[in-house]
C-alpha beads as a LAMMPS data file, in Angstrom:
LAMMPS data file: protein, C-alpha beads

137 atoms
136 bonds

1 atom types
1 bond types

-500.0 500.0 xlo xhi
-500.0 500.0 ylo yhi
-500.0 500.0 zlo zhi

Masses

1 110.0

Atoms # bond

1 1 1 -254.257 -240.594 -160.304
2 1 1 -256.249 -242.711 -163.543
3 1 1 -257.337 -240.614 -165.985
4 1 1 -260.521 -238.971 -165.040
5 1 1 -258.128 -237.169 -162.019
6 1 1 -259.604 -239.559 -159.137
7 1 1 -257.424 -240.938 -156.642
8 1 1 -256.457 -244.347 -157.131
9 1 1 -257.918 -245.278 -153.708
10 1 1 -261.458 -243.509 -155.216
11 1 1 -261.254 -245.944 -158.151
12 1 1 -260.496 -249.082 -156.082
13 1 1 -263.544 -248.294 -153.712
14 1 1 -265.601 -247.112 -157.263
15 1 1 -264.398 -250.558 -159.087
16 1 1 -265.274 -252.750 -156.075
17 1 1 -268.968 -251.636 -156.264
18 1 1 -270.710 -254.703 -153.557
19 1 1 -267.056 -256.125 -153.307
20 1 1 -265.642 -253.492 -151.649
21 1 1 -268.666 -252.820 -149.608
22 1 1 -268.576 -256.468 -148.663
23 1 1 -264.625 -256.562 -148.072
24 1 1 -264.803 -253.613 -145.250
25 1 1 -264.169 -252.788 -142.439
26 1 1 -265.570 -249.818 -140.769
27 1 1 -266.836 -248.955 -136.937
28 1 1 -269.475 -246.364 -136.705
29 1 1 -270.307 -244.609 -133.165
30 1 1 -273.192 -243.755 -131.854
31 1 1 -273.886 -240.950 -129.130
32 1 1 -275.791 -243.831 -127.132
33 1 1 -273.531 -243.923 -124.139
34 1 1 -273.003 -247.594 -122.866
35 1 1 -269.215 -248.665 -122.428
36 1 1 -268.200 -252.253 -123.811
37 1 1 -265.739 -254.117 -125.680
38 1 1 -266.393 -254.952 -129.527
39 1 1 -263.758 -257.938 -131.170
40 1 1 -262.731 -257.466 -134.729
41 1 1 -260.538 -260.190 -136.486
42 1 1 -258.496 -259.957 -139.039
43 1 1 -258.841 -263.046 -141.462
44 1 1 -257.013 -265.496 -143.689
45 1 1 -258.951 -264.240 -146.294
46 1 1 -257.422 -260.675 -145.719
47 1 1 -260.784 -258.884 -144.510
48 1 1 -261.706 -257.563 -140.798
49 1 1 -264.507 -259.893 -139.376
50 1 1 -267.114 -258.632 -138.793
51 1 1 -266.552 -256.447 -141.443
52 1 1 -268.737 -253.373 -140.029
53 1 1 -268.986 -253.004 -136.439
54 1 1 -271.853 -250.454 -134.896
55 1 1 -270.422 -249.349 -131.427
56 1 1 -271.684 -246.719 -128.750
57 1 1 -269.547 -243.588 -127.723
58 1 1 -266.925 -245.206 -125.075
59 1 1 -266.805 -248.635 -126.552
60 1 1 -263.181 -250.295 -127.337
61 1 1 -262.839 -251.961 -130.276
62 1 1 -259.795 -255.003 -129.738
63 1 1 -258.843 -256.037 -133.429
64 1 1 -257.431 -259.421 -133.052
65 1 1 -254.907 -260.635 -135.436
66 1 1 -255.469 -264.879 -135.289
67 1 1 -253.424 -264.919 -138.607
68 1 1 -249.749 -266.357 -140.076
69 1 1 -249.917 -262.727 -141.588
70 1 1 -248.589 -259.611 -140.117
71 1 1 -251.558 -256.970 -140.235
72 1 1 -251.983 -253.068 -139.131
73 1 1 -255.548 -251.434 -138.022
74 1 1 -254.760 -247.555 -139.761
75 1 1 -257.245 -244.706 -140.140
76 1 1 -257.657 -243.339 -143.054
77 1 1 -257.211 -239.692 -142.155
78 1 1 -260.144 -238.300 -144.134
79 1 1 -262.145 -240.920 -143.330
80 1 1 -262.971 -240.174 -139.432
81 1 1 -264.975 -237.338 -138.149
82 1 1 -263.336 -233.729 -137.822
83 1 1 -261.572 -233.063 -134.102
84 1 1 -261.167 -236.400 -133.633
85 1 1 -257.780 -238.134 -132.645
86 1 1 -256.185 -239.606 -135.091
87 1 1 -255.874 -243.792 -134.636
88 1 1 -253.634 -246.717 -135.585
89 1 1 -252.072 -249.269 -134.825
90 1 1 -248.404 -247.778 -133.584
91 1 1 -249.416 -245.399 -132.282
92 1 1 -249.156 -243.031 -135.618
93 1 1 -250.156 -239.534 -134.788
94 1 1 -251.159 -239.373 -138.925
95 1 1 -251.927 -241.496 -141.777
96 1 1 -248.464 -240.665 -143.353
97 1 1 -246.669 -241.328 -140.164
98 1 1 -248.431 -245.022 -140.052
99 1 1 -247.475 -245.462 -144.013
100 1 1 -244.102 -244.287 -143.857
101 1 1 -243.401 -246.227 -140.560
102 1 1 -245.725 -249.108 -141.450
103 1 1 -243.054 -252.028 -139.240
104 1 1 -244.304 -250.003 -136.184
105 1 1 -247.669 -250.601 -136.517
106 1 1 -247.559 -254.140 -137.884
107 1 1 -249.354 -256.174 -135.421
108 1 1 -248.135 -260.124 -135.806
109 1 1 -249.843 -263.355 -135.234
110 1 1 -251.411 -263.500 -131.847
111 1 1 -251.279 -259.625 -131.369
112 1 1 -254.125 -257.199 -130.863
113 1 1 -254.706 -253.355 -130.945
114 1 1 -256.418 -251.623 -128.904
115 1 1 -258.558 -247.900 -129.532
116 1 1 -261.961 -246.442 -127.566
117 1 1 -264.308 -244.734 -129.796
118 1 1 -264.787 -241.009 -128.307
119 1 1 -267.193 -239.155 -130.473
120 1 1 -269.863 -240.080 -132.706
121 1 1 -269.496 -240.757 -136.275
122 1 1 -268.029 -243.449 -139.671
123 1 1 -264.227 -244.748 -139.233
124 1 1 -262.783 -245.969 -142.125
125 1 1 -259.875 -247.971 -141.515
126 1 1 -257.565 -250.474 -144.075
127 1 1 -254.459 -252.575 -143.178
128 1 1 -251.652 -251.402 -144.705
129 1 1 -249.422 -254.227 -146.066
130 1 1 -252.906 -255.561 -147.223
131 1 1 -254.767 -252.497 -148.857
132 1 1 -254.045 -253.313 -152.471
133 1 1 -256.120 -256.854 -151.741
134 1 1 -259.323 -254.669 -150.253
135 1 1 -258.437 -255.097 -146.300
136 1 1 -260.002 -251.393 -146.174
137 1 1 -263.155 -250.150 -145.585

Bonds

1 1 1 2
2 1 2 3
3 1 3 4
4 1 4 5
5 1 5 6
6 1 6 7
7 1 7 8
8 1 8 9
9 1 9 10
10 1 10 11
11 1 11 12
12 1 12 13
13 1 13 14
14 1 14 15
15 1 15 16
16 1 16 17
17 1 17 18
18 1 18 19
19 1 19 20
20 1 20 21
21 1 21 22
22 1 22 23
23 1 23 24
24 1 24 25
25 1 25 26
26 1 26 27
27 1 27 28
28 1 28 29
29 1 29 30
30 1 30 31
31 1 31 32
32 1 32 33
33 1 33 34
34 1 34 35
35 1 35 36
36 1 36 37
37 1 37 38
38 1 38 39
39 1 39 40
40 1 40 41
41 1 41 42
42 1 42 43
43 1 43 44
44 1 44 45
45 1 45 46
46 1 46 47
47 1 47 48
48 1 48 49
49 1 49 50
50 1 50 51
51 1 51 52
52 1 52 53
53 1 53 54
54 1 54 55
55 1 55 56
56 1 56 57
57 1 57 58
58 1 58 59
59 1 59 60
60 1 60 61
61 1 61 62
62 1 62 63
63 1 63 64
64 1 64 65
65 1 65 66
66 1 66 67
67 1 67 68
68 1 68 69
69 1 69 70
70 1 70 71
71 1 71 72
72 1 72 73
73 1 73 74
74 1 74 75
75 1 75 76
76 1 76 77
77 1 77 78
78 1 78 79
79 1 79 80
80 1 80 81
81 1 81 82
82 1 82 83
83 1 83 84
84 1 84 85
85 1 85 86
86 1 86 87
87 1 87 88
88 1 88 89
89 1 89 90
90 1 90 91
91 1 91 92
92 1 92 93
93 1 93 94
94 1 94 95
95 1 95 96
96 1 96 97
97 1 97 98
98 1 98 99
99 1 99 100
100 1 100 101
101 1 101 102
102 1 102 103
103 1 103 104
104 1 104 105
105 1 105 106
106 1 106 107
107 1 107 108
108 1 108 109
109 1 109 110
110 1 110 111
111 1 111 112
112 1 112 113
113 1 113 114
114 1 114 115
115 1 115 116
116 1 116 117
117 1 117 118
118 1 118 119
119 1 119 120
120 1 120 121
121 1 121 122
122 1 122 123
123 1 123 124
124 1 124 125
125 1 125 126
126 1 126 127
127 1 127 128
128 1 128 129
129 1 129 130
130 1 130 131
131 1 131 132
132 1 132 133
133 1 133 134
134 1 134 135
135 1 135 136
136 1 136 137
């Protein structure tokens, strides 16, 4: 916690103002019903490319990992709408399952994760190995 009581996660995203804005990456659904495929990378630089992706209800999202790097694609648990499955790369069934387990989920160079977007709604997710260097939304 710093000193005010927020979480150190709420002062990274507070400190990084347009940075961490600009460093995201985030998938928003809408209720607009067409199935497709959406590709997010994961960079060199340590960010998700694009870094916000607008999908429809049904749409997969394939994060690609074209990297040196080993990466994960994890949910921040309070950070997706209520009732919905939980999501990572793993197959965690919770954000303290992925952290705790984090080699499961690591996805290496050349791998990809897979997850279809069910309801409505902002999904914050981060990479895990690379959170402290903003590779979160």
């Amino acid at each position: 916690m710093t000193e005010d009581g927020s979480t150190r996660r709420a002062f990274l995203r507070g400190s990084g103002g347009i940075l961490a804005v600009a460093m995201a990456g985030c998938v928003g659904s809408s209720s607009q019903g067409d199935s497709n495929t959406k590709s997010v990378g994961m960079t060199d630089e340590l960010k998700f490319d694009p870094e916000t992706v607008h999908v429809s209800v049904g749409t997969t999202v394939v994060w690609k990992n074209s990297t040196d790097a080993s990466h994960t694609v994890t949910a921040y648990e309070d950070e997706i709408p209520d009732d919905t499955a939980y999501f990572a790369s793993g197959g965690a069934d919770s954000e303290q399952a992925a952290r705790e387990n984090v080699d499961d989920g690591l996805l290496r160079p050349d791998e990809q994760y897979k997850h279809t977007f069910e309801q409505a709604g902002q999904y914050g997710y981060f990479c895990i190995p690379h959170e402290r260097s903003k590779m979160l939304c």
